[in-house]
C-alpha positions, -999 to +999 in steps of 0.1 A: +495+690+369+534+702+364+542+673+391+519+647+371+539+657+337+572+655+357+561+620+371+556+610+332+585+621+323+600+602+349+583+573+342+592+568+305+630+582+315+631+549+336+614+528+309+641+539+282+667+530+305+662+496+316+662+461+300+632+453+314+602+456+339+583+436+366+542+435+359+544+451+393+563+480+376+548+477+345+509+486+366+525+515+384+536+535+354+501+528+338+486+543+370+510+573+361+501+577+326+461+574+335+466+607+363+480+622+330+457+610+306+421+607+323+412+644+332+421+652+296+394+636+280+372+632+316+366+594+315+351+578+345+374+556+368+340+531+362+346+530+325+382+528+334+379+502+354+354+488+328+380+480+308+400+462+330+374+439+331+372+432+290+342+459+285+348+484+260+316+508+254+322+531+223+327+560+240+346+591+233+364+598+264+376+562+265+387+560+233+410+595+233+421+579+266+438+550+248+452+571+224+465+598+248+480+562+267+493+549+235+507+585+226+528+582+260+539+547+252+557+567+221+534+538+194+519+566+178+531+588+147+509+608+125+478+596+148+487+557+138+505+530+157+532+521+144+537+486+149+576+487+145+579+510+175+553+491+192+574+460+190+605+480+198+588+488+234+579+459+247+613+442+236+627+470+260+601+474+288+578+442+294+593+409+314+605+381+296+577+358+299+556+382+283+575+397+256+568+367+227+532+363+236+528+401+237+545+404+199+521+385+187+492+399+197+500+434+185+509+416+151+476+405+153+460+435+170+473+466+150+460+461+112+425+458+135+428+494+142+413+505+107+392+538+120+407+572+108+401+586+137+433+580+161+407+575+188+384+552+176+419+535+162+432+530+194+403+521+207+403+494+186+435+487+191+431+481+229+397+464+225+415+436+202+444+435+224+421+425+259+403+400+233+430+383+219+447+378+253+440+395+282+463+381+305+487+405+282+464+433+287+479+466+306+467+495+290+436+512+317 
């Protein structure tokens, strides 16, 4: 586990530091921050995958993942994404070609997360995100 947390650290080290990041790259540190995130809240590698796919079943384990992802990303504060820092990240990290489209959809995406519950909210969050385009969509 003390490796996995180095790894993440690692991981957003290298993401603060450079202008920006193939898709290629981009996959990788997700697969990092799912080692991290997925035994915390045991969610299958099938839901996981799941979601990949577009499919996004109200459950728990699922949704804490996505928060627990977004957490890493550094979006969240006080349990809510902020969209500011949100657009601040992927100005830094994502490729060119993707960085206008993927503005827009958290614009679009993040007053959609309206639960309370930082879960559910990211959840949400994530769920709009693969709907509105998922060609833009990295976060399982």
């Amino acid at each position: 586990m003390k490796l996995v947390a180095v790894l993440v650290f690692v991981v957003v080290i290298s993401i603060e530091n450079v202008e920006s990041m193939t898709r290629a790259q981009i996959e990788n540190g997700m697969k990092i921050m799912r080692k991290v995130c997925q035994p915390k809240f045991g969610v299958s590698n099938d839901i996981l995958d799941a979601a990949m796919e577009g499919h996004f079943p109200a459950d728990r384990a699922l949704q804490c993942y996505q928060k627990c992802v977004l957490g890493l990303m550094k979006v969240l504060k006080n349990d809510k994404i902020q969209l500011e820092s949100l657009l601040k990240e992927i100005g830094k990290i994502l490729p060119s070609d993707m960085i206008e489209r993927s503005k827009e959809v958290s614009i679009e995406c993040v007053p959609k997360a309206t639960s309370e519950d930082a879960c559910e909210a990211a959840w949400q969050f994530v769920k709009c995100y693969y709907e509105t385009d998922k060609t833009m969509y990295i976060f399982a």
